[in-house]
N, C-alpha and C positions, 0 to 999 in steps of 0.2 A: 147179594147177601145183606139182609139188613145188622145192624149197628145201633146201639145206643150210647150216646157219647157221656152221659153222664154213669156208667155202667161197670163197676168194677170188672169184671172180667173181659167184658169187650174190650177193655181197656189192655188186660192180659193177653188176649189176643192179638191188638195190634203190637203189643213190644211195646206199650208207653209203661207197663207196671213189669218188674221180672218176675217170672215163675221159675221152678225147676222141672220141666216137662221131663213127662215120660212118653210122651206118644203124640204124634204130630200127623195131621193128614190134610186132603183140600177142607175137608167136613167137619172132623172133629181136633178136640188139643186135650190132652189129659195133662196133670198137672202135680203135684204133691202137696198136699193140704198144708198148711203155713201153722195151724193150728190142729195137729193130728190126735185123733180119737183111739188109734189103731198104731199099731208097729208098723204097719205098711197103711196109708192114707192117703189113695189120690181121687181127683174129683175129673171126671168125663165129663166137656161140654162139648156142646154143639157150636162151631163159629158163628153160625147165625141166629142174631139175637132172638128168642123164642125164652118170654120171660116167664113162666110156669107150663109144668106137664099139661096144668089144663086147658092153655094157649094150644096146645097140637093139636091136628086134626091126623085123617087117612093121606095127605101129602107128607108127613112127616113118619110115617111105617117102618120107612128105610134107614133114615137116619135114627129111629127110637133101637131097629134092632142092630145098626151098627155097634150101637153104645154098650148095649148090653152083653153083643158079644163079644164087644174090645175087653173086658173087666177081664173074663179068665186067662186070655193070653197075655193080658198083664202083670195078673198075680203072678202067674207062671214065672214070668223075666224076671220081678221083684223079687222071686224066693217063695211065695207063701206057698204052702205045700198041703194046710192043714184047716183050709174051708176061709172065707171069707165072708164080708156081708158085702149086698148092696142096698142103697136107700137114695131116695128120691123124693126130698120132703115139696110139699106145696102146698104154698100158700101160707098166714098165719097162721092159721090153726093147725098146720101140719108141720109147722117149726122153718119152714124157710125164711132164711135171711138175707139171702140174694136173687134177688129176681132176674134172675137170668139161667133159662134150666142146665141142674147140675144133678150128676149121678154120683153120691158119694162110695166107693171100694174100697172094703177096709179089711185089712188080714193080717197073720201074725202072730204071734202064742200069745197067751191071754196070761195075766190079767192087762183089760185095758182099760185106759182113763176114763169111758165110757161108752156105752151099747153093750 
């Protein structure tokens, strides 16, 4: 599993940064956003560092549809009852800020702070 040591999240991964995980597996770590957009805000990563969507290739299939289907049995546990979003920014021009791929899940009655 690769690692990038200078890598906020890898970091969260190894337990040098705390998060407040929701969901932990050998593959993935979901997390609660430190800065939430949403009533309910957590971010799906992958443990292995894969630092934009556009870095994956057809080896990563499994793990893209892992993420995707972790989001709704999360919402579920969280409570959200009433539609959530997800988003997967890359790159600059697509608003990401951490290179390191992240699926943001956001749910919760509305009005929210943003999206």
């Amino acid at each position: 599993m690769t690692h990038d040591a200078n890598c906020i999240f890898c970091k969260i991964i190894a337990g040098q940064i705390p998060s407040r995980k929701a969901y932990e597996d050998e593959e993935l770590l979901a997390f609660h956003d430190i800065n939430p957009w949403a009533p309910v805000h957590v971010l799906i990563i992958p443990k292995a560092h894969v630092a934009t969507l556009s870095d994956t290739g057809p080896e990563h299939a499994a793990m893209l549809g892992r993420m995707l289907a972790l989001a709704p049995r999360l919402m579920g546990e969280l409570g959200v009852t009433n539609g959530y979003r997800t988003v997967i920014n890359t790159g600059p021009d697509g608003g990401q800020e951490v290179y390191h791929l992240h699926m943001h899940v956001m749910g919760g009655p509305r009005p929210w702070l943003k999206g």
